[in-house]
N, C-alpha and C positions, 0 to 999 in steps of 0.2 A: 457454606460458610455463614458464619452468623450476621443478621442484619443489626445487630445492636451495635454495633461497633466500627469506626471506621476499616475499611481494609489497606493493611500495611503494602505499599507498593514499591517493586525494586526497580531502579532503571537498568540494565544494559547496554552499554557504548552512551557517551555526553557528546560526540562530534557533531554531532546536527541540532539544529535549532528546536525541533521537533520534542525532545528532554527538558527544555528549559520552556516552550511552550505550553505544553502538557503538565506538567509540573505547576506553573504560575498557577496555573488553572486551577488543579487540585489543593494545592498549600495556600494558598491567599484569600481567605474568602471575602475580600474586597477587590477581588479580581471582576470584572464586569461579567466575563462569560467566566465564574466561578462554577464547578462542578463538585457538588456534595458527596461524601459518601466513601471517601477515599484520599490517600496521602502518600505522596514520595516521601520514604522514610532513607532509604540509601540506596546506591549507586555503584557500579562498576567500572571505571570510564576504559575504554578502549582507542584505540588510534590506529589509522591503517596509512605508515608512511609512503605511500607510492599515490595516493591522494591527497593533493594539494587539498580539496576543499573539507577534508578530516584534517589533516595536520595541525592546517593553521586557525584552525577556528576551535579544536576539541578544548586549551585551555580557558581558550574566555566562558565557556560555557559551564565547565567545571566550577570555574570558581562562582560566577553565579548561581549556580545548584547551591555552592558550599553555604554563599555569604546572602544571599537575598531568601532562599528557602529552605534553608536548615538542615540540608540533603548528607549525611553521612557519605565519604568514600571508602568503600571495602577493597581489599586487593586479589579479587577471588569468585568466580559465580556461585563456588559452593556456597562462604561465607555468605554472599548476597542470601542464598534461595532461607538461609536459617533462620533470615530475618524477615522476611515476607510472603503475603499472602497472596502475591498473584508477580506479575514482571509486564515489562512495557521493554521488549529488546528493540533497542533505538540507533543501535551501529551503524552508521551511511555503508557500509561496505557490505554489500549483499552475498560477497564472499566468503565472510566472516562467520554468517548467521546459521549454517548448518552445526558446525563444532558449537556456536556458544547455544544454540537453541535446545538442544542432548539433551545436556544435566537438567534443563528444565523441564522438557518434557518426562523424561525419567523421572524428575522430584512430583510428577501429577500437577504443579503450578499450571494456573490457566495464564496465555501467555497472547498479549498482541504483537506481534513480528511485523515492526515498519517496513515502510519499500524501501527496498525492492526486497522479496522473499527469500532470493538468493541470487548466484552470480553466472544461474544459469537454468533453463527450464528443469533439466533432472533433476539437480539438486532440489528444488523446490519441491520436485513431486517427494524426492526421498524425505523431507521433510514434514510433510502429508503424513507419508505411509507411518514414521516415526510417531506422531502424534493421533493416528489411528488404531496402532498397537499398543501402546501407550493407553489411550484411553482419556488422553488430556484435551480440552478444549482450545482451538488455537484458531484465532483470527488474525486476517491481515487484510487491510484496506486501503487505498487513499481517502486523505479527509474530502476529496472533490465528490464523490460519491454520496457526500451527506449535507452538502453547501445546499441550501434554502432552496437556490435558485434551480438546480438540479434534481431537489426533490418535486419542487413544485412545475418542474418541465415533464415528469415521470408521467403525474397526475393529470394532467390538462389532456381532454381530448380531442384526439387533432384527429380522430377517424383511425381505419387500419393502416397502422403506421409501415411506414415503407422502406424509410431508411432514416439513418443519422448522422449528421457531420460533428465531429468535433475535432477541434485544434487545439494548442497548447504548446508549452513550452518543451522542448525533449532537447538539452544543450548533448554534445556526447561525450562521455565518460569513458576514455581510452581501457579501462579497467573492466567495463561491463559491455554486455548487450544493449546496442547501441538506444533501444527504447527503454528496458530495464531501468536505468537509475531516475529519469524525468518522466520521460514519458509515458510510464505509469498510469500519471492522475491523468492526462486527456484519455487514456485508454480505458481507464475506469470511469469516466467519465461518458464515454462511449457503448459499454456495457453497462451502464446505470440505465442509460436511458432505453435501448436498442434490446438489451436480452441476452442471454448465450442462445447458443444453435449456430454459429458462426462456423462452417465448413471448409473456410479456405482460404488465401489472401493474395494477394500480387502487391509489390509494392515500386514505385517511381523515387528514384532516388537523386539530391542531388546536393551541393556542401551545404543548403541552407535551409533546404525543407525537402521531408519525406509525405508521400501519398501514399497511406497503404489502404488499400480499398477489399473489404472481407466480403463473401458471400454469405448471405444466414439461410440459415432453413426460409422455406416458404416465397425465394425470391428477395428479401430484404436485404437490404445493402449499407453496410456501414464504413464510411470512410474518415480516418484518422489522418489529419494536417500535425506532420508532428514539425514541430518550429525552433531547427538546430540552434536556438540564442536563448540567454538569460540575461534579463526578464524577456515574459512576452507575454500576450493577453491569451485568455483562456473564453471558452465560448461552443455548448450544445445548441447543436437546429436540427430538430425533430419533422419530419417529413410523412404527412398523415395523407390520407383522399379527403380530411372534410379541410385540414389546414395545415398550414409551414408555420411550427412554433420557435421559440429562440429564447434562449436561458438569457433572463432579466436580470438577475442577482449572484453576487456571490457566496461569498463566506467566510469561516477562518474555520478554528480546530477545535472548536466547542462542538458541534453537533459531533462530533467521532467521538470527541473522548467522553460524550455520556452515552454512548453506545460501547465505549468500550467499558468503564464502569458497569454499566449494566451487564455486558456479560461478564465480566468479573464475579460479578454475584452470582449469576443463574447458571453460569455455565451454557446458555445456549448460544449458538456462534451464528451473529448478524447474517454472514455472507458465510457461502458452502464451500468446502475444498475445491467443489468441481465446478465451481466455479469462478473461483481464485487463478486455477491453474489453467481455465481455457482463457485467462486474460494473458495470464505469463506463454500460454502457447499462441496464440495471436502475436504476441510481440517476437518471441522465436521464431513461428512461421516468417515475420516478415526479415528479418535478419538473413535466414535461408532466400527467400525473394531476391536479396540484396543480392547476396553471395554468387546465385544462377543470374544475375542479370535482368530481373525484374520479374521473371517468368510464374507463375500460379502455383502457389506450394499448398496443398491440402494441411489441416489443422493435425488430422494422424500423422501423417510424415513423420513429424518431430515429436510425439507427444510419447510415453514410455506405455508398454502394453494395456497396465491394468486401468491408465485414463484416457482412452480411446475409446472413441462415442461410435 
């Protein structure tokens, strides 16, 4: 794509704040965390009535698209994709995102797919394969993954790291996998710091907090506090032989979305499919945990042939 120009960007689903965050960002350039280089030009909004936290919030955010940022409403992804050079699909409903993500990967748009990927481990691998046959570049991340504090807990060495805790908010979403719609970003937040090679999980379950503890390659052990309430505090601790480090800072949703900019442009994708999808099998795996009563579910169990380690 050419760098002379801004790149025209389409949103997908307005129900989450996440469109109107993103957005500010890119159309205001008196926005403080402003990111150059790109502009929501228009929009598709979607709604998924069986979620309260889409319904009732999808029009305020609309009409702020409309009225604060200039955002065109199309009634159609075809129409959307005519008008833009890349997409930011933003639907809360993880359900949704396999049918509206198609036409884009088929259109070759490079495409970032918020969380949750989809509304279920398959689904998301088939969404993978789709964009691998296709030939389209497709990322999908939590912004926790790029918060200052988390980068800068990555870097610091604490000796041969041994394991990692992290906690976070995961309220549960009667519609999804009970970690899928929150608890996403403490889980990426966990594989930010920690690695993939996670071979397995067990998880302790009870209404108000889950313990899911993975085994990684090499003996390393990663355990995710996922904290059933909204709001709740978020927090990595890195566990080395020279030291125990502990994420000082946090963040918001600038450092992603110039990571997503940038792949917009280049086409090369931050974070790898296979390692997207051993996060979304991590959180499956521990759902199955749940299901057998807490018991040690390997990460292949649940994972589909061709992404099995």
């Amino acid at each position: 794509m050419s760098s002379h120009r801004e790149l025209r960007v389409g949103i997908i689903g307005c129900d989450t704040s996440h469109a109107t965050e993103f957005t500010a960002r890119l159309n205001d350039a008196g926005h403080p965390g402003h990111v150059a280089g790109a502009r929501v030009v228009a929009a598709h909004p979607t709604v998924s009535p069986d979620m309260p936290w889409s319904q009732t919030r999808a029009a305020g955010f609309v009409e702020e698209l409309q009225t604060h940022h200039g955002v065109e409403m199309v009634g159609s992804i075809d129409a959307l994709l005519e008008q833009c050079d890349a997409i930011l699909l933003c639907s809360l409903d993880g359900r949704a995102h396999p049918d509206q993500v198609a036409p884009v990967l088929r259109a070759g748009l490079p495409v970032f797919l918020d969380k949750p990927v989809a509304g279920s481990l398959r689904e998301a691998e088939q969404i993978y394969e789709l964009a691998a046959e296709t030939g389209t570049p497709l990322f999908s991340s939590s912004a926790l993954r790029w918060y200052p504090g988390i980068q800068t807990l990555v870097e610091t060495d604490a000796g041969v790291v041994r394991g990692v805790v992290s906690y976070g908010p995961a309220p549960i979403e009667p519609t999804h996998p009970d970690l899928f719609f929150y608890g996403i970003h403490p889980t990426e937040a966990l594989f930010t710091v920690l690695g993939t090679g996670c071979q397995s999980v067990q998880r302790t379950t009870t209404p108000h907090l889950s313990v899911v503890t993975g085994l990684w390659d090499e003996g390393k052990v990663g355990t995710l506090h996922a904290l059933h309430r909204w709001p709740a505090e978020y927090k990595v601790i890195k566990f080395g032989d020279a030291a125990v480090v502990e994420q000082q800072e946090a963040g918001d949703y600038t450092p992603l979305l110039k990571q997503i900019i940038a792949f917009f442009g280049s086409g090369v994708v931050p974070v790898s499919s296979a390692e997207t999808l051993e996060i979304y099998a991590f959180m499956e795996a521990a759902d199955e945990s749940k299901r057998r009563g807490g018991t040690k579910v390997e990460l292949n169990e649940v994972r589909g042939e061709r992404w099995r380690i």
